[in-house]
C-alpha positions, 0 to 999 in steps of 0.5 A, a space after each residue: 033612428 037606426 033600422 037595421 035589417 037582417 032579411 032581403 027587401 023584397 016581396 010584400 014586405 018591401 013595400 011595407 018596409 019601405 013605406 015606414 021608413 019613408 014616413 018616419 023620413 017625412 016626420 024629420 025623423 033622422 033615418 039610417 038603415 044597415 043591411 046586414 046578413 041576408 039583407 045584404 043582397 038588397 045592396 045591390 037592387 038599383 031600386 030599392 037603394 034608390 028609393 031609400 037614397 031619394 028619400 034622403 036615408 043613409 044607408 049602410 051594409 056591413 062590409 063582412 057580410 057583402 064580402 062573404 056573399 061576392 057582392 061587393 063589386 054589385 053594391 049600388 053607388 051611395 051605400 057606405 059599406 062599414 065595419 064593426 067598428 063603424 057599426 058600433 059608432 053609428 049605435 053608440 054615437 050617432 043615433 039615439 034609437 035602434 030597430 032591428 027588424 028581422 021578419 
């Protein structure tokens, strides 16, 4: 399953987010997350990338949207930085389920 997010993780919402996505880890769910747009600024906190990287979820950020905000020297080690087409693939090809949160 590919989670793609749109918002910051931060908040009350952090916990909720990654609480899901480290139950559905736990199921043998194969989970990947692409930050994109906004969520892009989650790259660069230590702990949320760590919690999501012990939990062995791929994690992503879209390389246009870290760039148009000067982060990407910030990003935290283990995130792959994608393109589009790189972003295509993963929907096209290496996931067989996508969800897009964007709250």
């Amino acid at each position: 399953m590919l989670i793609i997010l749109s918002r910051p993780i931060n908040g009350k919402k952090r916990d909720t987010i990654l609480d899901l996505i480290r139950r559905l880890a736990k199921k043998g769910e194969r989970i990947a997350v692409l930050l994109i747009q906004d969520a892009c600024v989650s790259a660069t906190s230590t702990e949320c990338c760590n919690h999501l990287l012990n939990n062995r979820i791929d994690l992503y950020v879209s390389r246009a949207d870290i760039e148009a905000r000067g982060l990407i020297q910030k990003t935290c080690r283990g995130i792959k930085t994608i393109d589009y087409i790189q972003w295509v693939k993963l929907v096209m090809n290496e996931h067989d389920k996508t969800v897009s949160w964007t709250s």
